[in-house]
SERO-4910 file (N, C-alpha, C, O; in steps of 0.05 Angstrom, whole numbers):
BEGIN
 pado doro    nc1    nc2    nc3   cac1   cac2   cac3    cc1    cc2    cc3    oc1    oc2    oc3
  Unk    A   1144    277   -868   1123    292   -881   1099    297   -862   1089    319   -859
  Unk    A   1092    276   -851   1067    276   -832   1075    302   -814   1066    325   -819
  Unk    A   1095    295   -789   1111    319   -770   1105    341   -780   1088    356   -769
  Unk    A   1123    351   -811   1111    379   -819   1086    384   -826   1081    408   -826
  Unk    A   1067    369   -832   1044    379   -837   1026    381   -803   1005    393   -798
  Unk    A   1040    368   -788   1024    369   -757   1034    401   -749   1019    415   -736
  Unk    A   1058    410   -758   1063    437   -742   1052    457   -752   1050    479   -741
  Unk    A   1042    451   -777   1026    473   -790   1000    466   -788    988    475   -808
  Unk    A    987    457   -777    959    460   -772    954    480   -757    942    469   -739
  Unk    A    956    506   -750    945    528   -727    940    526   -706    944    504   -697
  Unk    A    934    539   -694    921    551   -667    897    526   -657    878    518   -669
  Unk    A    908    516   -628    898    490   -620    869    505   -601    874    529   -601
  Unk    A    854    503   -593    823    511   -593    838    535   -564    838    559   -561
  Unk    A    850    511   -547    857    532   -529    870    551   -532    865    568   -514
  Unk    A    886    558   -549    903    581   -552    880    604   -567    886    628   -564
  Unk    A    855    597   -584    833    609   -588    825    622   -570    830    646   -570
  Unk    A    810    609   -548    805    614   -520    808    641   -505    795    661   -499
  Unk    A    833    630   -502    861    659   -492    856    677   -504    845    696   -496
  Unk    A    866    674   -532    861    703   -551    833    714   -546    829    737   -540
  Unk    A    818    701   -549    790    710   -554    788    727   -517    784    750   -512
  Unk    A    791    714   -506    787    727   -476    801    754   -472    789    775   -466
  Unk    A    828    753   -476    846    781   -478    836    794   -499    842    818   -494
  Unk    A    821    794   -524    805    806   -545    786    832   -531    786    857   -534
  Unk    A    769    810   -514    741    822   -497    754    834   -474    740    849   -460
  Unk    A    780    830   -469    782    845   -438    789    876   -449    781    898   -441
  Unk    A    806    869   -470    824    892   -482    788    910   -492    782    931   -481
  Unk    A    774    899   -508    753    921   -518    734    929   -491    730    953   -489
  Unk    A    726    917   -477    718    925   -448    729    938   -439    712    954   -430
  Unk    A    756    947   -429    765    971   -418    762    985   -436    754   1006   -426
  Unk    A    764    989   -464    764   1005   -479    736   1007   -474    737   1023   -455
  Unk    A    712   1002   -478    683   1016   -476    678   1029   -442    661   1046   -435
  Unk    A    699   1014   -422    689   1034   -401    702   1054   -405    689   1075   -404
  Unk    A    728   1057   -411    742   1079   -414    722   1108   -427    718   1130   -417
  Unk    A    713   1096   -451    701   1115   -469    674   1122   -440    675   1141   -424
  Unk    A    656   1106   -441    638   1107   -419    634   1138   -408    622   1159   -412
  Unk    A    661   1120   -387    669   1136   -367    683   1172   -377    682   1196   -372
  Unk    A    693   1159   -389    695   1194   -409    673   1217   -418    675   1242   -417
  Unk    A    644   1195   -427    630   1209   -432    609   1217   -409    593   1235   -415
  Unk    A    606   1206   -385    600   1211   -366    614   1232   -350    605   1245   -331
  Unk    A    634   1234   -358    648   1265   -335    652   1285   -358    668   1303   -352
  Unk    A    643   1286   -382    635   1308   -413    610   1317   -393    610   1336   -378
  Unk    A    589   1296   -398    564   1295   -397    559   1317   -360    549   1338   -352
  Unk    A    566   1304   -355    568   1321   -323    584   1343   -323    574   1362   -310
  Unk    A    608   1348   -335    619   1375   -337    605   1399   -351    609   1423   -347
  Unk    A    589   1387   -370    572   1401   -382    539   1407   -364    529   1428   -369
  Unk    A    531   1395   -352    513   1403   -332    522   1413   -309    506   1424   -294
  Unk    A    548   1412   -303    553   1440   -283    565   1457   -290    569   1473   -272
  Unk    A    575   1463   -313    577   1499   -332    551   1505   -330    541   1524   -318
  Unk    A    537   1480   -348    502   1498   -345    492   1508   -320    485   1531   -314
  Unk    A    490   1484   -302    476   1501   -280    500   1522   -266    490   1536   -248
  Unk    A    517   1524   -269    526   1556   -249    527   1576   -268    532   1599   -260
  Unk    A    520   1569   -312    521   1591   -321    490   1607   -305    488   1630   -296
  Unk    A    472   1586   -306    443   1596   -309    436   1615   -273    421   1634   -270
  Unk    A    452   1602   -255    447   1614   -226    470   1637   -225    475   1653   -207
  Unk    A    483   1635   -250    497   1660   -244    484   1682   -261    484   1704   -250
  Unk    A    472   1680   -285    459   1696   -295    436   1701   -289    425   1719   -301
  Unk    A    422   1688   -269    398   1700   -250    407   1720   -233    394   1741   -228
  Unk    A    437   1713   -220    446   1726   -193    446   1755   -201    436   1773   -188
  Unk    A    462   1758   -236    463   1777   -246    450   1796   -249    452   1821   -249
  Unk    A    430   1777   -254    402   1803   -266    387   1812   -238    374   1832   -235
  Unk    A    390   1793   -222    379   1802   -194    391   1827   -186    380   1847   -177
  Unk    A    417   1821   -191    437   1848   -174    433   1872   -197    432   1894   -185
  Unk    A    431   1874   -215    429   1896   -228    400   1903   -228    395   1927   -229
  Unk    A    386   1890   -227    352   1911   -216    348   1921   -189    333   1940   -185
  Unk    A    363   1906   -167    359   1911   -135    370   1937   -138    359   1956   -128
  Unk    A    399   1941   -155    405   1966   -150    394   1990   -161    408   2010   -158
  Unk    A    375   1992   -171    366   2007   -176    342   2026   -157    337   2050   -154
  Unk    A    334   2007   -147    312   1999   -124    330   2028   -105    351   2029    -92
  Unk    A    300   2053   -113    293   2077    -96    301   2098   -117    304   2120   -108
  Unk    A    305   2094   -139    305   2111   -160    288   2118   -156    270   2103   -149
  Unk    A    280   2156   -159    265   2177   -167    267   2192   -182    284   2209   -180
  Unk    A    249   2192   -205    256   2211   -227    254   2243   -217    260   2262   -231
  Unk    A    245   2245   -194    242   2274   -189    257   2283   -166    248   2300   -150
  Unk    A    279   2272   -164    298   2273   -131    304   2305   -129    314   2310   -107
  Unk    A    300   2321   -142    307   2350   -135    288   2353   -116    295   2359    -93
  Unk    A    255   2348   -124    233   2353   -106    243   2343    -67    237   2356    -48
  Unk    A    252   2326    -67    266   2321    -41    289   2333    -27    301   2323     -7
  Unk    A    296   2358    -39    305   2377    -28    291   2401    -21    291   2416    -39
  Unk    A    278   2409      0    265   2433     13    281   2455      7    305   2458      4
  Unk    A    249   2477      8    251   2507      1    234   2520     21    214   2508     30
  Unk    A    239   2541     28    216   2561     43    187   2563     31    167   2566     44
  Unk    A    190   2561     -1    173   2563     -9    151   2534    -11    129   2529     -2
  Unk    A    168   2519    -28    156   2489    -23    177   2465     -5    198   2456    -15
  Unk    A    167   2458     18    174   2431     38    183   2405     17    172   2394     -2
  Unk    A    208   2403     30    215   2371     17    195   2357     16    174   2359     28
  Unk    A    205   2331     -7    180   2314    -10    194   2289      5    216   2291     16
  Unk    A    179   2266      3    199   2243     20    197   2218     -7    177   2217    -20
  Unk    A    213   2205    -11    220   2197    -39    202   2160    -28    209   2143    -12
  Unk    A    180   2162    -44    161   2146    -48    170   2116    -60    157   2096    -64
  Unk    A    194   2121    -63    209   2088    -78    233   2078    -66    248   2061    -76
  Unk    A    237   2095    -39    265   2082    -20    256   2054      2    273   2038     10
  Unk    A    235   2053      7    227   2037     18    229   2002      2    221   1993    -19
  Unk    A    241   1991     23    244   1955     20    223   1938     32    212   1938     54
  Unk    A    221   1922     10    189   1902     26    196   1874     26    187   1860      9
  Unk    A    218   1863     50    216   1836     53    199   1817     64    187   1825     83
  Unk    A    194   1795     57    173   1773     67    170   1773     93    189   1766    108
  Unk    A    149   1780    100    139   1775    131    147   1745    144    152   1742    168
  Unk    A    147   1729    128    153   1705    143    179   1694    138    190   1681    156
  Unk    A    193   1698    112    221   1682    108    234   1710     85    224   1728     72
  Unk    A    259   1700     89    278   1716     65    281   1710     49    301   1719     37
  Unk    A    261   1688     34    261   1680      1    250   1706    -24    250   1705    -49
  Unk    A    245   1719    -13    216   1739    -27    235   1768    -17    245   1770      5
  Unk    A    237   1790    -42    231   1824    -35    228   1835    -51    237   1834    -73
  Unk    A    211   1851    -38    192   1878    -66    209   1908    -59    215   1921    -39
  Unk    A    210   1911    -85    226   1945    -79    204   1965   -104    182   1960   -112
  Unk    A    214   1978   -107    209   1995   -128    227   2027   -140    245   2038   -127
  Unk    A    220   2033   -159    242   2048   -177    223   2061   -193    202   2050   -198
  Unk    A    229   2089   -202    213   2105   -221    224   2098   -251    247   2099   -260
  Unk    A    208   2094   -260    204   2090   -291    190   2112   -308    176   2104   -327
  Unk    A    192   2134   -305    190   2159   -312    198   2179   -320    197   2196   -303
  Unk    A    210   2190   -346    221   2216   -343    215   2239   -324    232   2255   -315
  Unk    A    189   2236   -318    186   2261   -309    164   2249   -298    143   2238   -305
  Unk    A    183   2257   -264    163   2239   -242    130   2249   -236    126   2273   -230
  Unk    A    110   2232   -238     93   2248   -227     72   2246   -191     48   2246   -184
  Unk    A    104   2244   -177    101   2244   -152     96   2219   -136    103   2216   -113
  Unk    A     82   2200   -150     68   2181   -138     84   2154   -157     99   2151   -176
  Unk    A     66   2134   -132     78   2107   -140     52   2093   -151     30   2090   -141
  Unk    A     61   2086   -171     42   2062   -188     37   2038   -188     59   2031   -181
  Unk    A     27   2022   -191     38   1987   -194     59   1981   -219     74   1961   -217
  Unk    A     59   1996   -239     73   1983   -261    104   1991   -250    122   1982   -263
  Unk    A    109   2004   -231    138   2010   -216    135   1999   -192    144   2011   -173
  Unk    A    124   1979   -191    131   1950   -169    147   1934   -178    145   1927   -201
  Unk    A    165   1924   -161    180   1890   -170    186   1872   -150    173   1867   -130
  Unk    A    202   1865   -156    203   1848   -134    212   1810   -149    207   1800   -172
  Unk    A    224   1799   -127    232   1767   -129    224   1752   -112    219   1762    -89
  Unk    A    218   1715   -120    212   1707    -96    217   1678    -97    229   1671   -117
  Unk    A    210   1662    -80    220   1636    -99    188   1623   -101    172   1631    -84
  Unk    A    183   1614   -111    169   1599   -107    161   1565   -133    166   1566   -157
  Unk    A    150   1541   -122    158   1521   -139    177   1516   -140    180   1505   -162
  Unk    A    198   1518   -129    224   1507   -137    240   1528   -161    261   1521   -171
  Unk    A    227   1552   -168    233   1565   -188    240   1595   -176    228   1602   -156
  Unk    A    258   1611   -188    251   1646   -169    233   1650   -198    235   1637   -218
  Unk    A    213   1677   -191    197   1691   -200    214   1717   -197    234   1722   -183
  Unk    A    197   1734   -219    207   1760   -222    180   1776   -218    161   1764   -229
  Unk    A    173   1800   -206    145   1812   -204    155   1839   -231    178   1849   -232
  Unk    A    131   1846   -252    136   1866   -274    115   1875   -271     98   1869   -288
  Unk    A    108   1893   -246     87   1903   -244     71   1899   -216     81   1884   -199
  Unk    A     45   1912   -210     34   1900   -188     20   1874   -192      5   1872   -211
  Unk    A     24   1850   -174      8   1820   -173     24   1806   -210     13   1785   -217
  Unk    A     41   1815   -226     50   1806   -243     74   1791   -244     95   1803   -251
  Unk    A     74   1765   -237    102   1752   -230    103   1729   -261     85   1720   -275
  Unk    A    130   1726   -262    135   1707   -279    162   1696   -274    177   1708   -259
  Unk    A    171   1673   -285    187   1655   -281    220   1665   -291    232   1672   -311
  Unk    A    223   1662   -274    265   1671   -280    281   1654   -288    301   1656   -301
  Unk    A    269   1634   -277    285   1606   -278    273   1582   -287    254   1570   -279
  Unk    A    292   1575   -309    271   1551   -319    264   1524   -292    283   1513   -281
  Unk    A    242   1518   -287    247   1485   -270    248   1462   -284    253   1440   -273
  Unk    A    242   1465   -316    244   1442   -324    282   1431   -330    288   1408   -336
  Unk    A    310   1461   -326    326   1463   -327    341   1451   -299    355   1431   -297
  Unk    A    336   1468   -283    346   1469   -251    323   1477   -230    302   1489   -232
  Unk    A    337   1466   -209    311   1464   -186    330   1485   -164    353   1485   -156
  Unk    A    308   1501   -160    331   1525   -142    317   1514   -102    296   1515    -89
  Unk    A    340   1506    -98    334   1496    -66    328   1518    -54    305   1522    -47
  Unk    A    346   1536    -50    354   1559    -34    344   1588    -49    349   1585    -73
  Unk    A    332   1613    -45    337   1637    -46    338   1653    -20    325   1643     -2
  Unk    A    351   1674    -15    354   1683      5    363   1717     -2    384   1719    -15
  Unk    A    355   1736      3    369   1763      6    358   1772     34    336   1770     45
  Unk    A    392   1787     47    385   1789     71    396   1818     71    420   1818     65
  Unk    A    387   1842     76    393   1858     78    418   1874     96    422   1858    114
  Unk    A    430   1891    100    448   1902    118    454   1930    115    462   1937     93
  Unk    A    452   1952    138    453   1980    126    469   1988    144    468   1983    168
  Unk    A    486   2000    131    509   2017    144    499   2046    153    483   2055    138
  Unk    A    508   2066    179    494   2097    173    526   2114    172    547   2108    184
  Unk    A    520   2137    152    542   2139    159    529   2181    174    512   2195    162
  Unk    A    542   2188    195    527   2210    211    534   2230    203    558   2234    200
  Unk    A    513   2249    197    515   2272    178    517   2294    202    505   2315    197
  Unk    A    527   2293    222    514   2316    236    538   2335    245    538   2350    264
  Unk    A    549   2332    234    575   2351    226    563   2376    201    573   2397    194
  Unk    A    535   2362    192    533   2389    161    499   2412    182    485   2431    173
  Unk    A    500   2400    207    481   2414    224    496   2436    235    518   2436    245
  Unk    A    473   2463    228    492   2497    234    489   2498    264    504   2511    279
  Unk    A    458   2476    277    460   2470    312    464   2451    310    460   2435    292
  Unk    A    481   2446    345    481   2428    369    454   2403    359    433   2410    348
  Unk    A    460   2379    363    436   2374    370    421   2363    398    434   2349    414
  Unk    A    398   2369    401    389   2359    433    403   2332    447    417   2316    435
  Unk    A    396   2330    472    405   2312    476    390   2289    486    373   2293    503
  Unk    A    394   2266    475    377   2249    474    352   2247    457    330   2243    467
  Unk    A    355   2252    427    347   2258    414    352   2240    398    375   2236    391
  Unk    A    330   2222    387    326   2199    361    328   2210    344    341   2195    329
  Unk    A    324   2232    332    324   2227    303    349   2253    297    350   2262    274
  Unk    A    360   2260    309    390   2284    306    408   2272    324    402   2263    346
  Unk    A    430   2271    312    439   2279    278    424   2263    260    414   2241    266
  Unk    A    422   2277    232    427   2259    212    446   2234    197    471   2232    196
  Unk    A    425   2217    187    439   2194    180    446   2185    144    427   2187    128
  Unk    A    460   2181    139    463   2168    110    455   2133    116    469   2119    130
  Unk    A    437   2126    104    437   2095    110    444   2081     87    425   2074     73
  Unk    A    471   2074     78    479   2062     65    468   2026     63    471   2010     82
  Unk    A    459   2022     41    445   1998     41    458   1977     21    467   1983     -2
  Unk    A    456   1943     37    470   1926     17    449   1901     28    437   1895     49
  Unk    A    450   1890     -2    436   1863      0    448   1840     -7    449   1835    -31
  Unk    A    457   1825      9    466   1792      8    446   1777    -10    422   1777     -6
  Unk    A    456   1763    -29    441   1755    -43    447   1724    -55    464   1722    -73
  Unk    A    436   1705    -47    448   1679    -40    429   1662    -61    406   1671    -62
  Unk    A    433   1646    -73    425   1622    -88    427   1604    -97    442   1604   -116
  Unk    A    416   1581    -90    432   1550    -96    408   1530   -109    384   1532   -105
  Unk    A    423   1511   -127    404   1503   -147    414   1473   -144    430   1466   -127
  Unk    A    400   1455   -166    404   1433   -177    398   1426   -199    376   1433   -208
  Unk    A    418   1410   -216    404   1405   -236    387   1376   -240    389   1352   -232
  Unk    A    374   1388   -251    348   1371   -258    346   1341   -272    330   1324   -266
  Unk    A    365   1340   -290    385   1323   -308    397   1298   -285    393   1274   -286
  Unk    A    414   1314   -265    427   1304   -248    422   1311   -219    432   1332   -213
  Unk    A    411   1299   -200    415   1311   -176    433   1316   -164    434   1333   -146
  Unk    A    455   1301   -172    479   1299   -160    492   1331   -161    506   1344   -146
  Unk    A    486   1333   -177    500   1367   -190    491   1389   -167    468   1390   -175
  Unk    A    491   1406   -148    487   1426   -141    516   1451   -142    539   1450   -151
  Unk    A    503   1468   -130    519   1492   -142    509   1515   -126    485   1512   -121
  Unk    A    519   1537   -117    512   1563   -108    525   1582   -113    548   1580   -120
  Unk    A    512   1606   -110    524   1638   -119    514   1657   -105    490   1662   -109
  Unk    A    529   1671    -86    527   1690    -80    534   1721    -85    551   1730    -71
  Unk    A    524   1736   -100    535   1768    -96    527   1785    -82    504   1780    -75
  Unk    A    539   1813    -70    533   1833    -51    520   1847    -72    525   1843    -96
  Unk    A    502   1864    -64    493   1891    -70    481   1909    -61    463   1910    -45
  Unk    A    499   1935    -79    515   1963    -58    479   1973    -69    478   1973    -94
  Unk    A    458   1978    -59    434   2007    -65    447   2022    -76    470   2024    -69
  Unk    A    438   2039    -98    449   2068   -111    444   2085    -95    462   2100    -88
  Unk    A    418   2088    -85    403   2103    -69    401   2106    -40    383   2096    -27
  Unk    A    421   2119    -30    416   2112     -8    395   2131      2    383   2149     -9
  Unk    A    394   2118     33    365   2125     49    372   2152     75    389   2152     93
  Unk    A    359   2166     70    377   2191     92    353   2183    117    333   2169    112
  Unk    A    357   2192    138    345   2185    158    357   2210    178    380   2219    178
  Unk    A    329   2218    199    338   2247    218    340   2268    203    344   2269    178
  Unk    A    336   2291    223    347   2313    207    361   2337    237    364   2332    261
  Unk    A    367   2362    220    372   2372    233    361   2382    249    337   2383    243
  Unk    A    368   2394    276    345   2410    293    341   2435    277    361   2444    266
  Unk    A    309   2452    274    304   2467    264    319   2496    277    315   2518    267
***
């Protein structure tokens, strides 16, 4: 009687022990597991954000640059006997004198041009604070990018112009040694580069680059009279 009642007494402290140890190892991998799961959520999710947000800057960059030399009155830039071409007052590019973080262009915002350039048809990008700016107007800049979101290391647009030579549509020869004949088509593109961090995470960086084609291109030379 004693014997059977000794084999039924349970679990001797050590065999507690054990269990209890494999208990904690087994829920410990299970909490790094989870952890670690939610740490590469958590980070996957701050780099969708930061390349949605530097791609939707890149975006809106490239779709205003191209606009950059719009004239609402481009007929006027074709010459007559009667009235002389005009020279189109918004083809001109204004990069930073000292670095390629920064450029000002401009575009007519006008139905109906009235010849001249204004400040409220200024723009322009730049970086500055760790943030790009947008210019809406003359001396009117504001923030593109959040910094309390992402920290932009890098901006950069570098320009490149292709010509393509018009002087095949000249009824003369042109001189020789002559700068400005033939005429030129100056096909224009801007490299447009940007790289960020997020703010959340440093670890996170990210960059985007797109090309952009000018609508407008720039004629340059003319024919000999």
């Amino acid at each position: 009687m004693l014997e059977s009642v000794k084999r039924q007494a349970g679990l001797s402290i050590i065999e507690l022990l054990v269990g209890l140890a494999i208990g904690l190892f087994v829920v410990a991998s299970s909490v790094t597991l989870v952890v670690n799961h939610l740490r590469e959520h958590r980070s996957a999710q701050l780099e969708a954000r930061l390349t949605q947000d530097l791609r939707s800057a890149a975006d809106l960059i490239a779709r205003d640059l191209r606009r950059a030399g719009y004239w609402g009155d481009a007929g006027a830039g074709i010459g007559s006997p009667a009235q002389p071409a005009r020279v189109n007052p918004y083809l001109a590019l204004v990069p930073d004198a000292a670095a390629s973080d920064a450029i000002g262009f401009a575009y007519s915002r006008d139905a109906i041009e009235n010849h001249a350039l204004d400040g409220n048809e200024q723009f322009g990008y730049r970086l500055r604070s760790k943030a790009i700016e947008l210019q809406l107007g003359s001396g009117n800049w504001q923030a593109l990018t959040d910094a309390t979101l992402l920290t932009i290391s890098a901006f950069s647009v570098t320009p490149s112009i292709e010509e393509i030579d018009l002087g095949a549509l000249c009824s003369q020869p042109c001189p020789v040694g002559s700068a400005s004949c033939p005429p030129r088509l100056q096909v224009r593109r801007l490299a447009v580069q940007i790289a960020g961090r997020s703010v959340a995470d440093a670890s996170i960086a990210r960059s985007v680059q797109v090309l952009v084609r000018l609508r407008n291109d720039m004629p340059a030379g003319a024919c000999p009279a």
